[in-house]
C-alpha positions in Angstrom: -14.6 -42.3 -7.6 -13.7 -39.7 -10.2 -13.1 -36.1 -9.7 -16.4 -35.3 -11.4 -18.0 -37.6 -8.8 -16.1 -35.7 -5.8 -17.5 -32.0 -7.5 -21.1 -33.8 -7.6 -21.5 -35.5 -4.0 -19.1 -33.4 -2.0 -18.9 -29.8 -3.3 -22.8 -29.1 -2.6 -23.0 -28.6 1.1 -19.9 -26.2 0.9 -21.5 -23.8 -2.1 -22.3 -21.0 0.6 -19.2 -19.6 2.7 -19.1 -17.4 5.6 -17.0 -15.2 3.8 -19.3 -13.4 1.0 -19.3 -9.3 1.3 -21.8 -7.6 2.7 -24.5 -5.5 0.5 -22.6 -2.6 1.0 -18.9 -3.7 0.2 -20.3 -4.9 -3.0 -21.7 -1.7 -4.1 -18.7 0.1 -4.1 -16.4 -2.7 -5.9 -16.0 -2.0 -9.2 -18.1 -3.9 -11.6 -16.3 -6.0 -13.7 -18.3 -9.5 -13.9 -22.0 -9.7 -13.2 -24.3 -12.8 -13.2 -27.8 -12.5 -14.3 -30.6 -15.2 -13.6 -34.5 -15.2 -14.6 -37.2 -16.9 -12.4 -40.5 -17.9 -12.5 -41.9 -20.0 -9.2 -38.3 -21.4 -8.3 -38.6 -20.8 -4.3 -37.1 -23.7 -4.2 -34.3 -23.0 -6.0 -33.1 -20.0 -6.3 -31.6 -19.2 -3.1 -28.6 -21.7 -3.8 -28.4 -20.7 -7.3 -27.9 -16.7 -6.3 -25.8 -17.7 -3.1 -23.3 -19.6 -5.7 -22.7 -16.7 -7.7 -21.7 -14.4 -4.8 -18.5 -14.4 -6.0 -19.1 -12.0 -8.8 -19.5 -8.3 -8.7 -23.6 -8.1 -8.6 -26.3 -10.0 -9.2 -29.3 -9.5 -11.8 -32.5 -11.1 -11.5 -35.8 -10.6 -13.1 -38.7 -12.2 -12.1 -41.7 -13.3 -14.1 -44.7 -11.0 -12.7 -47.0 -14.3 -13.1 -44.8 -16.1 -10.2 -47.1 -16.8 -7.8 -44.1 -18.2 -5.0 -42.0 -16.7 -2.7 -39.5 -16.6 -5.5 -39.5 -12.2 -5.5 -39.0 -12.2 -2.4 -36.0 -14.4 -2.0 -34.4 -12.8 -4.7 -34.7 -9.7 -2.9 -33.1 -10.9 0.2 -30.0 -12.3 -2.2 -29.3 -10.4 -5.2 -28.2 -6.8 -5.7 -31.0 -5.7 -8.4 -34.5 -7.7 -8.9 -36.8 -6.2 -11.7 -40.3 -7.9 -11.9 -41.8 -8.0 -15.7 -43.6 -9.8 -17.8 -42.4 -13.5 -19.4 -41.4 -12.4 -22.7 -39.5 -15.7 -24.3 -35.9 -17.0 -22.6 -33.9 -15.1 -24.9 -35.5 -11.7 -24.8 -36.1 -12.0 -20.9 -32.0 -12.7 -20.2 -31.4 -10.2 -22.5 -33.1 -7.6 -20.4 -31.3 -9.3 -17.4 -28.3 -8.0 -19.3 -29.2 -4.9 -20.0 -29.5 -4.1 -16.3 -26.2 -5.2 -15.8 -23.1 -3.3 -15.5 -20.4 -4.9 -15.5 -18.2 -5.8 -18.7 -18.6 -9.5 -18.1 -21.8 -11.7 -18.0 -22.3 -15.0 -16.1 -25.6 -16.4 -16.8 -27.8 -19.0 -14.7 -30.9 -20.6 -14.8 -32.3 -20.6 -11.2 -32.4 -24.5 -11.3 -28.3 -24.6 -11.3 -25.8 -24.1 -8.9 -21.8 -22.6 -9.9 -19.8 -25.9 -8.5 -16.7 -23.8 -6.1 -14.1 -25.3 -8.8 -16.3 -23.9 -11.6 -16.4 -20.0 -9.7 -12.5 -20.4 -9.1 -11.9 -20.7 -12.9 -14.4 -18.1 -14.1 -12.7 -15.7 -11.4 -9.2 -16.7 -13.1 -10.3 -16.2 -16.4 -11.8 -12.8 -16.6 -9.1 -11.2 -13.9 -6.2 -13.1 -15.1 -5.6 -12.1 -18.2 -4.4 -14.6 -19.8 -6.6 -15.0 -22.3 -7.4 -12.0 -23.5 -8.5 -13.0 -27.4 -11.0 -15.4 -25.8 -14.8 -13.6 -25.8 -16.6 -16.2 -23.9 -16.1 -19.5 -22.4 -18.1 -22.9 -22.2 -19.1 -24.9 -18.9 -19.4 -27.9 -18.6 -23.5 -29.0 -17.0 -24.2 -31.8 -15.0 -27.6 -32.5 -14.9 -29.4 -34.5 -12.1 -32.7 -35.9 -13.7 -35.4 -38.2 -12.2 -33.0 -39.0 -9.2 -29.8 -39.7 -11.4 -26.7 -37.6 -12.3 -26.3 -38.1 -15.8 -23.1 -38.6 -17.1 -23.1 -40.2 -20.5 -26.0 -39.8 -23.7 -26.6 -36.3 -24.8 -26.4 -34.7 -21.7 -23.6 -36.7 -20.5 -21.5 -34.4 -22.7 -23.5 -30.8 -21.8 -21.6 -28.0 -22.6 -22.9 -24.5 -22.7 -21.9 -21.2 -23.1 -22.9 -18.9 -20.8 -19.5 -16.6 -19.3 -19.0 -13.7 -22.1 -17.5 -10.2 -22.6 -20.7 -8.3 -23.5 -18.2 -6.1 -25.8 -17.4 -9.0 -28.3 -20.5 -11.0 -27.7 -24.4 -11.2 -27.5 -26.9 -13.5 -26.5 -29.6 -14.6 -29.0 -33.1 -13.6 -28.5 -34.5 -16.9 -29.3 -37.6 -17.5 -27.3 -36.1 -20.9 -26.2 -32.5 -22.7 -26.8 -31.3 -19.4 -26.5 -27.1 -19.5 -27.5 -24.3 -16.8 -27.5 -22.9 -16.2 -30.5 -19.2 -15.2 -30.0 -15.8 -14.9 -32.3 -13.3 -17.4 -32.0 -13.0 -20.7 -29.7 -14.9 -21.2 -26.7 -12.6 -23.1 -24.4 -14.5 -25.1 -21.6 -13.4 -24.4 -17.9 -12.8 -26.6 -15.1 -15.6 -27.9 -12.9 -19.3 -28.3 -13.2 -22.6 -26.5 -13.5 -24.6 -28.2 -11.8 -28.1 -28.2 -12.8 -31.6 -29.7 -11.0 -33.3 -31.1 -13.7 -37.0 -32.7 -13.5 -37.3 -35.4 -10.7 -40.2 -36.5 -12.5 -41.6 -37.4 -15.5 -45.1 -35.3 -15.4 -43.0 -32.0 -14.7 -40.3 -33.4 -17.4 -43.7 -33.7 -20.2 -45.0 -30.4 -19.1 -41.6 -29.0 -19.8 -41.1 -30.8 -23.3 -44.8 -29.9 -24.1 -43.6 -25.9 -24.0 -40.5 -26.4 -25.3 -41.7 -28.3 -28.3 -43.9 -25.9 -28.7 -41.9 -22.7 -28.6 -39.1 -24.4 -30.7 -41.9 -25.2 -33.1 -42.6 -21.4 -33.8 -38.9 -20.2 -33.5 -38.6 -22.6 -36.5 -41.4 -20.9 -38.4 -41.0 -17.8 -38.1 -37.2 -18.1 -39.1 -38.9 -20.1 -42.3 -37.9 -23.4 -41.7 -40.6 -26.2 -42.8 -41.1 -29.6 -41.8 -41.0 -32.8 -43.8 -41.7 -36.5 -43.5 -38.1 -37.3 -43.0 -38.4 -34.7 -40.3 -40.8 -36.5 -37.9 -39.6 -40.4 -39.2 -35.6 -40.4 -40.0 -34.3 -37.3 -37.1 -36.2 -39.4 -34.3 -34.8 -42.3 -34.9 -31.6 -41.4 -35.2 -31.7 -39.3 -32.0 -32.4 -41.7 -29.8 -29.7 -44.0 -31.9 -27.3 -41.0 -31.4 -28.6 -40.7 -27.5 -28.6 -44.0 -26.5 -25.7 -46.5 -28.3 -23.6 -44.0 -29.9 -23.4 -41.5 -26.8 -23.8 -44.3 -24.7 -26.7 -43.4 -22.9 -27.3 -46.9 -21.3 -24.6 -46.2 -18.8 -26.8 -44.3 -17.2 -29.3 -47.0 -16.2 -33.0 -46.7 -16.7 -33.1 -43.2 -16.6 -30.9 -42.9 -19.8 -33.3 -45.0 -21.4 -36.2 -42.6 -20.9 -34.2 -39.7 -21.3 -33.0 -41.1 -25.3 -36.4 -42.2 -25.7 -38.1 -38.7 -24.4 -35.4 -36.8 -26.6 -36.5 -38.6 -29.8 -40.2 -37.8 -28.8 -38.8 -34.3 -28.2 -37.4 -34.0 -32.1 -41.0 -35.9 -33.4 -43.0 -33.2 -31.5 -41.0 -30.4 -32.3 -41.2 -31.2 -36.1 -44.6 -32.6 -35.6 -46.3 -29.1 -34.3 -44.2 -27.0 -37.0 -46.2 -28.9 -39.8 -49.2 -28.0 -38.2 -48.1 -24.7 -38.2 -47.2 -24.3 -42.0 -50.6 -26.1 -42.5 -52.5 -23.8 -40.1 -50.8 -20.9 -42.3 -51.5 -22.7 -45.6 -55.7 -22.4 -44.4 -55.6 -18.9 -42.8 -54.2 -17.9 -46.4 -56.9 -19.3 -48.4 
């Protein structure tokens, strides 16, 4: 068994420790890393996600006002500040998260993912260290749990994403969806895993690539990008190429078939929609 595989099975039922701080000890530390999540109907979820970030200075959360779970009210029994608003795009809604944050250092989450206890060790080291100090933000490495399967090889096999950064030399996109940080310099990956609860099936996982397609669709638009025939024929085929033999996506049994396949589909819809788009605009301006 490999370390990875130790983080994955064993490090889950030990996320929450009977050592956090209470409310009040934590609002008189200074503020020097805060991590800031965004929700919308995750009762399931959230409550490990928050308890895995306890180890920084305060939590942020907002809450999409259409939630109609217990997911508010969770996050107000875990987090020090929850601000319920209107969905206004991924980026733009954890940048407000942000902005409600004080401290010089943001950690951000998705409420489907949980800080592995190796991964919290290593962001604690690397903002209070030191060490490092011409380093703006780092990478972590995701592993993703999708219809059942812990995926370790294909696209997601190699997940990295940035998401620890000093707000002073760094800023999160507002893209309304594949939001990035855009940073100076290297972004070093730290030990252990995010781990992330991906869709355990495939109607949720559809539903999901049906808005995300979409919303890519329109990000691409509105920056002027345009679609072509090679868009929707050659990038498909070569995705699922990329996601499946070259990233060796078969390793990862049946689901890694579905998920190359589905990520080709992904790149076909994407482009697919953002010709209907130019061709929507082409009518409306005639």
């Amino acid at each position: 068994m490999s370390h990875d595989d130790r983080v994955v099975v064993d490090s889950r039922p030990n996320m929450v420790t009977n050592s956090e701080p209470d409310p009040a000890s934590r609002s008189r530390a200074p503020i020097t890393l805060s991590a800031v999540l965004v929700a919308k109907n995750a009762a399931a979820t959230i409550a490990k996600a928050i308890r895995a970030v306890r180890f920084c200075d305060e939590i942020v959360v907002i809450v999409d006002q259409e939630s109609t779970d217990e997911t508010e009210a969770i996050a107000r029994r875990y987090a020090d500040q929850v601000d319920l608003r209107p969905w206004m795009g991924y980026g733009p809604t954890k940048r407000a998260a942000i902005d409600l944050a004080r401290g010089r250092w943001i950690l951000i989450i998705d409420s489907d993912e949980e800080v592995s206890p190796e991964l919290a060790v290593a962001i604690s080291e690397a903002i209070r260290n030191g060490k490092d100090a011409d380093i703006a933000a780092y990478a972590l490495r995701r592993r993703t749990r999708y219809l059942g399967r812990w995926m370790k090889h294909g696209d997601w096999g190699r997940d990295r994403v940035v998401r620890l950064f000093d707000r002073t030399r760094a800023e999160l996109s507002d893209d309304p969806v594949h939001e990035s940080v855009h940073a100076p310099g290297d972004t070093p990956a730290l030990h252990g895993l995010l781990l992330h609860e991906g869709d355990q099936t495939l109607p949720s996982y559809l539903a999901r690539l049906d808005r995300y397609t979409t919303l890519a669709a329109q990000s691409l638009f509105d920056k002027g990008r345009r679609s072509s025939w090679l868009s929707i024929t050659v990038r498909p085929a070569f995705k699922f190429i990329q996601a499946y033999i070259l990233r060796m996506g078969f390793l990862d049994g049946w689901q890694g078939l579905v998920l190359a396949f589905y990520s080709s589909v992904y790149v076909f819809t994407k482009y697919a929609k953002l010709m209907q788009l130019e061709r929507d605009h082409i009518t409306s301006s005639k």
